[in-house]
N, C-alpha and C positions, 0 to 999 in steps of 0.2 A: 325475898320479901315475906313477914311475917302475914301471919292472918290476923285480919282486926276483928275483934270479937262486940258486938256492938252494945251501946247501953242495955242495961237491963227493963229499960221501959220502952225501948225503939220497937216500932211493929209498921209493918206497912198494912196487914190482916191479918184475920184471924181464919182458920178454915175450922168449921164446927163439924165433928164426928157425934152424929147420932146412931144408936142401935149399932154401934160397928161392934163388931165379933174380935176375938186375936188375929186372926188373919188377916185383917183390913188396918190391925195400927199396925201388924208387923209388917205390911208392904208399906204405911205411909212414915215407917222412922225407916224402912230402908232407902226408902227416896231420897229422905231428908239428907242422909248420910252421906250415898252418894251424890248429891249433887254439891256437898260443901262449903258453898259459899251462904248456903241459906239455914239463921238460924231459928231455932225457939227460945224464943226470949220470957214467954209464959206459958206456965200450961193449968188448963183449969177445969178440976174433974166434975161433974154432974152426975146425976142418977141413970141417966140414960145417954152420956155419953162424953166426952172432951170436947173443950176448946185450945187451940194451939196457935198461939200468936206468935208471927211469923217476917221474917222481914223481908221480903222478894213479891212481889200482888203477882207477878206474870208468874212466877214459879206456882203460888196454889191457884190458878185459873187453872194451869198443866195438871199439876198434881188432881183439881177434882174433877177435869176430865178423864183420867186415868182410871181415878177410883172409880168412875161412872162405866169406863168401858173394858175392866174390868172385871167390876163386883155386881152391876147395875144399880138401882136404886135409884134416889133422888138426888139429883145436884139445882140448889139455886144462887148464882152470885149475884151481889147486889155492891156496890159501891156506897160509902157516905163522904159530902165533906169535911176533910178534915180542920183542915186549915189553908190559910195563902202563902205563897213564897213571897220574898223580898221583893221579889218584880211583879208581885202581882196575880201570879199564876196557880188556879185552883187546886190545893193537894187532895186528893181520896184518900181511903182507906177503904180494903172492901172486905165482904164474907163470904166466905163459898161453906156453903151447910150441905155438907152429904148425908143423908140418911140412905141406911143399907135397907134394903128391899127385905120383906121379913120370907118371899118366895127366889129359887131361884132357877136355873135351868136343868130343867128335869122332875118339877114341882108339878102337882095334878091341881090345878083349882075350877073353881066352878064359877061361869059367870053369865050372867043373865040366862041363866035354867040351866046350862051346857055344859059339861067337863072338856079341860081342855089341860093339855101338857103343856108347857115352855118349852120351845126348843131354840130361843134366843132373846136375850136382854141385854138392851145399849143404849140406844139415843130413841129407838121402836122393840115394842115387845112382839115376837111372834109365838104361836102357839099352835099346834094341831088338836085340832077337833076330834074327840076320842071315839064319837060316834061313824062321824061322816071323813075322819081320816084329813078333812081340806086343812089347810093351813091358812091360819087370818092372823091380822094383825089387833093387838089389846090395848085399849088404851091403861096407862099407870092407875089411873083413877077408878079403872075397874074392879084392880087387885085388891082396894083398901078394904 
């Protein structure tokens, strides 16, 4: 059975790369690669980063969890309506926007008066306290 290779304007979403470095597109065209049945049907560059419209929505859900856990950083999906099927039935399209973390594990930052290292970023940021040694958890929102 050949491979169908699909319209050139077919996307189911788009997953938006912000601030990603080489390292973060070179894991996300690896992905892409091996998983083969999912294509890029566009790609669209920005000043601060890509869009890549994509035709699988459960493939970049995976994919920007991956990137999240990872690279850390920011992942948010959102879904829009797209259109209706013939029976009626609501289609989505969705976005998943990664933004890379401009800190990452092993980064000294300072937050409300305090230095503190990362010693883990994923779904919760942890950090040791460089004074008092204890380890707390960061909120993302501290970092910015």
């Amino acid at each position: 059975m050949t491979k169908m290779i699909p319209r050139s304007n077919y996307f189911q979403g788009i997953l938006q790369l912000r601030d990603a470095n080489d390292e973060v597109l070179a894991f996300v065209h690896g992905q892409i690669k091996k998983k083969g049945d999912v294509f890029v049907t566009k790609a669209v560059k920005f000043p601060n980063g890509f869009d890549l419209y994509l035709t699988s929505q459960k493939f970049i859900r995976s994919l920007g969890k991956k990137l999240k856990e990872n690279f850390g950083g920011e992942l948010k999906i959102s879904s829009t309506l797209h259109t209706k099927s013939r029976q009626g039935k609501d289609l989505y399209r969705i976005n998943a926007l990664f933004r890379l973390s401009k800190f990452k594990v092993g980064s000294t930052v300072l937050v409300r008066g305090e230095y503190f290292r990362i010693i883990s970023m994923g779904e919760k940021i942890f950090a040791r306290n460089l004074k008092t040694g204890k380890k707390s958890r960061i909120r993302s929102e501290d970092l910015r």
